[in-house]
N, C-alpha and C positions, 0 to 999 in steps of 0.2 A: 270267659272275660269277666273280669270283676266290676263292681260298681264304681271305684276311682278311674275304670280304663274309660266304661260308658259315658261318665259325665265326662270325660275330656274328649274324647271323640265328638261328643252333640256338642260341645263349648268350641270347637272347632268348625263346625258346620257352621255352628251361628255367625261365627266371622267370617265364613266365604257367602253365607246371604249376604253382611255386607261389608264384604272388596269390593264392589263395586263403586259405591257411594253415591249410587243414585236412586235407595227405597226412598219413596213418598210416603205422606202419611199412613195412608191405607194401607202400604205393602209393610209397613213394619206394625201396623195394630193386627193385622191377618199372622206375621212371626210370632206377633204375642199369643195371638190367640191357638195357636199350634203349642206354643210350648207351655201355655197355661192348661190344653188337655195333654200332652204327653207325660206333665207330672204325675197326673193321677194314675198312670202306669208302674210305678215302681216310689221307691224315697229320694229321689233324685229332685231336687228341686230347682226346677228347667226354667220357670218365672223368672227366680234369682239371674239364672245363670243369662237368660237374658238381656237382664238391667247390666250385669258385670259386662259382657259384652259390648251392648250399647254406649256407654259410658266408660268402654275401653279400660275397665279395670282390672282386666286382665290382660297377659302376656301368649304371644304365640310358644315362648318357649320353657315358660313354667307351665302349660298345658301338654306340652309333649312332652317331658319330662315324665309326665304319672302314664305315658304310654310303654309298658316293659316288654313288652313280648313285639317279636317280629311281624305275627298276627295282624294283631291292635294298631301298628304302627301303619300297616298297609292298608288296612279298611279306614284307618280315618284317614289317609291320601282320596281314597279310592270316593269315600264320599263325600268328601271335599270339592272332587272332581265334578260330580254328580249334581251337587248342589246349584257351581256356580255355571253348570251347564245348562241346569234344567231349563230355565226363559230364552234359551238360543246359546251360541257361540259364546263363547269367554269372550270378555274386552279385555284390554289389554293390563287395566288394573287386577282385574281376574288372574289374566295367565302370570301377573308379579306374582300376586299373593300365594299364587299355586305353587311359582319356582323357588319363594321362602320358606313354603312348608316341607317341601320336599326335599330342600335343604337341611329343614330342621329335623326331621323324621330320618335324616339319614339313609335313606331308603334307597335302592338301586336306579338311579338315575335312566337307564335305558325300558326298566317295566315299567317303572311312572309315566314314561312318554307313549308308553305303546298304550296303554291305558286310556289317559289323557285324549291321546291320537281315536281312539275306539269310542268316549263320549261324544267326542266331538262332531266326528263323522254321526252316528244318533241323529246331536241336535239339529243339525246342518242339510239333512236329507230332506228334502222336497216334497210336499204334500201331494204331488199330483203332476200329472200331467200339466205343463203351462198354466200353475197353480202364479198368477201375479195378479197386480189392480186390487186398489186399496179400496176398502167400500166400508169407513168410519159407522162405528156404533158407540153411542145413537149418535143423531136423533134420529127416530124411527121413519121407516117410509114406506108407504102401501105398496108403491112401483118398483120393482125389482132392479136396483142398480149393476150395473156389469154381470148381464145376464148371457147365458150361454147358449150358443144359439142352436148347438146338438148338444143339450145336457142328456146323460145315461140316465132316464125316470127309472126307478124303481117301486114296484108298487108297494102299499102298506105292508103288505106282510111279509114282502121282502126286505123292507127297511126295518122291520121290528125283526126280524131274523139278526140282521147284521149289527141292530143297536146290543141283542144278547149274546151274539157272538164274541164279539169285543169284549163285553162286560164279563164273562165268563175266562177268556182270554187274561184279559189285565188281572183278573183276581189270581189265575194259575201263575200269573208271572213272579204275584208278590208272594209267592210259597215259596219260590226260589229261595237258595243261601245268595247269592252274587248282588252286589250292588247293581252293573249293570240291569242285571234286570228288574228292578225296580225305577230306575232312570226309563227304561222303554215305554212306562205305561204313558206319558205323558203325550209324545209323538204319535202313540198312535190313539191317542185319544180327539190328537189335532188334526188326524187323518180321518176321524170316524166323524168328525164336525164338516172338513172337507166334505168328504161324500154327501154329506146329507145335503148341505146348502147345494154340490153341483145337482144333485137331483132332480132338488128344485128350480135349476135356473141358475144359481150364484155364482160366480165365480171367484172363490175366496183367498185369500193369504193369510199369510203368516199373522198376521200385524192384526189383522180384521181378528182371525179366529185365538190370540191372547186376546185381547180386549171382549170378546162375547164370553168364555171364560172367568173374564175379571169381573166381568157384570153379575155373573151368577154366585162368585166371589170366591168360585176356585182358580186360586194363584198357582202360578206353576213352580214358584220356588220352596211355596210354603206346602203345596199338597207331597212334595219329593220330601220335605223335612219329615211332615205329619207319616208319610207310608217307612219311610225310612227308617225313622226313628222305634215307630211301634215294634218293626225286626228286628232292631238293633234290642230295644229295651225288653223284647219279647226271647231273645237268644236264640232267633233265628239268621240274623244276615252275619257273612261272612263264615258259616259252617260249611262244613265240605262232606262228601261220603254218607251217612246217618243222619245228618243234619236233618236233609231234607225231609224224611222220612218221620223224623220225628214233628216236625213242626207239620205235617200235615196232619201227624196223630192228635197233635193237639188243637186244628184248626185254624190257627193261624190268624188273630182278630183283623189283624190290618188287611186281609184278603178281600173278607166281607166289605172292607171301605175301600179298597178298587175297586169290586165289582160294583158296586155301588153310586159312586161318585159316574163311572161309567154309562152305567143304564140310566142313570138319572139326565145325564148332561146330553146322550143321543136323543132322548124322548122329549126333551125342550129344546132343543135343536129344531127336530123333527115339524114340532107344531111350528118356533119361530118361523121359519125361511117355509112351511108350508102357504102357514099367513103373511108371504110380504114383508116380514120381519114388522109386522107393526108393533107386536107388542114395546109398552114402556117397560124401562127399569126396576121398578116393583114388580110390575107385571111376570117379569121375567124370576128376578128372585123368586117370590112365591112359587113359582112354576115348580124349578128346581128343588126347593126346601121338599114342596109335596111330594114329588118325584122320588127325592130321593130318602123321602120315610117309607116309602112304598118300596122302595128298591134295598133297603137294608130288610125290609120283610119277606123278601123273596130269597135272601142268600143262603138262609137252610137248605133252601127247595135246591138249588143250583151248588152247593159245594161239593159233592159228590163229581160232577164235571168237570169243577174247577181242580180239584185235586188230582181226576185221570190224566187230564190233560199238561197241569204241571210235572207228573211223570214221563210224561211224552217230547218235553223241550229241552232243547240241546240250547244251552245256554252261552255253547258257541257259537251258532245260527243267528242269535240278538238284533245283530244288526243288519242282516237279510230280511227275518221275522219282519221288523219295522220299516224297512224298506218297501215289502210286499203290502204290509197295514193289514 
């Protein structure tokens, strides 16, 4: 895939972060701030590409135009798809903006949908057991809101087991070629906040575990751009057969930021809903910043695992994988 194919593909993402037309301030300085580090990947400059964007100065179909190969043309649906699934369900602006690209790419109308059908189910799968009841962050509270009254405790060493187990997990995932799996790490990162909190008592959702997330100031549209993209720009996503093999030879940088992002975000978890959730919003940042410079220094130690293990997944399994969490 050549560099005219890469910037149309990520200038294509950027407008499905927003079909929606409901980023806030935050969620489009967080866009910027992805695509102001994914330039320093390559000469593509992703800054630009996102003022053009923004400012709609470009077109859906002078962008797919520089997509020539049948390839190219499927991985930018594909991550398209990905994109505007990653924060839940497509709305319905979503699933427009989906059925013009897929128009416009020409592409096989029946694989798009089975596709599509396959994100969707992903995003839409259930955190848990009678995972509902909304319990707003912040402001913070010492007393345990919608508390469970047979929570599964697990002891420390068993929560730090399963915070690295994940973490290890999500990074084999983003060795994959397949967009899908890069889309998975997110669900089950919402599943590994789940367990923690029922642990302790909480009984969390959907709603609750984006917003604690957001506080630490990993978005889930923009962490699927930032993992995405590094494969895209690193010439490992959408390779098939040697692909893989080869991007494990060469380590794979965005792997180390799943696992990463992962062990950082269960270990501040972990403490949050230990303590009541009292901690404040700085409080919490800081947590996770520290966290997760301790957690990018551990991914030497751990890539070895991450790599067996990425040979071990069936990549048509995905949505089982994340189902089970």
């Amino acid at each position: 895939m050549n560099e005219q194919e890469q910037q149309a593909i990520l200038t294509l993402c950027l407008m499905a972060a927003f079909a929606d037309g409901h980023k806030n301030e935050s969620e489009r300085a967080e866009l910027k701030r992805i695509a102001d580090a994914l330039a320093g990947e390559g000469s593509i400059n992703l800054a630009a590409l996102y003022q053009d964007v923004l400012l709609k100065r470009v077109s859906m179909a002078s962008t797919v135009a520089a997509l020539t190969t049948p390839n190219a043309r499927q991985l930018a649906f594909e991550m398209a798809v990905c994109v505007c699934d990653a924060d839940g369900v497509q709305s319905a602006a979503e699933q427009a903006f989906l059925a013009d690209l897929q128009s416009a790419l020409a592409i096989d109308l029946q694989q798009s949908a089975a596709y599509s059908r396959q994100a969707e189910t992903i995003a839409a799968l259930p955190l848990g057991a009678g995972a509902s009841g909304s319990t707003p962050l912040p402001p913070p509270a010492p007393a345990p809101l919608g508390a469970v009254e047979h929570a599964s405790t697990l002891s420390e060493a068993e929560m730090d087991k399963m915070i690295l187990n994940a973490a290890i997990l999500n990074g084999a995932l983003e060795l994959l070629p397949e967009s899908l799996s890069t889309m998975a790490i997110i669900p089950l990162q919402m599943k590994l906040v789940y367990r923690i909190g029922k642990s302790h008592g909480f009984e969390l959702d959907r709603g609750h575990i984006k917003d604690f997330l957001a506080t630490l100031g990993v978005g889930l549209t923009s962490q699927y751009l930032e993992q995405a993209g590094r494969n895209l720009l690193g010439g490992l996503l959408g390779k098939v057969g040697g692909g893989l093999l080869r991007g494990l030879g060469k380590q794979a940088v965005s792997s180390g930021m799943s696992f990463a992002s992962t062990y950082a975000l269960g270990h501040v978890a972990k403490r949050y809903y230990a303590g009541g959730r009292s901690f404040s919003v700085p409080m919490l940042r800081t947590a996770f910043d520290d966290m997760l410079g301790e957690a990018k220094g551990l991914q030497g130690r751990y890539l070895p695992e991450m790599q067996a293990k990425a040979r071990t997944l069936d990549t048509a399994q995905i949505i089982e994988l994340v189902r089970q969490g």
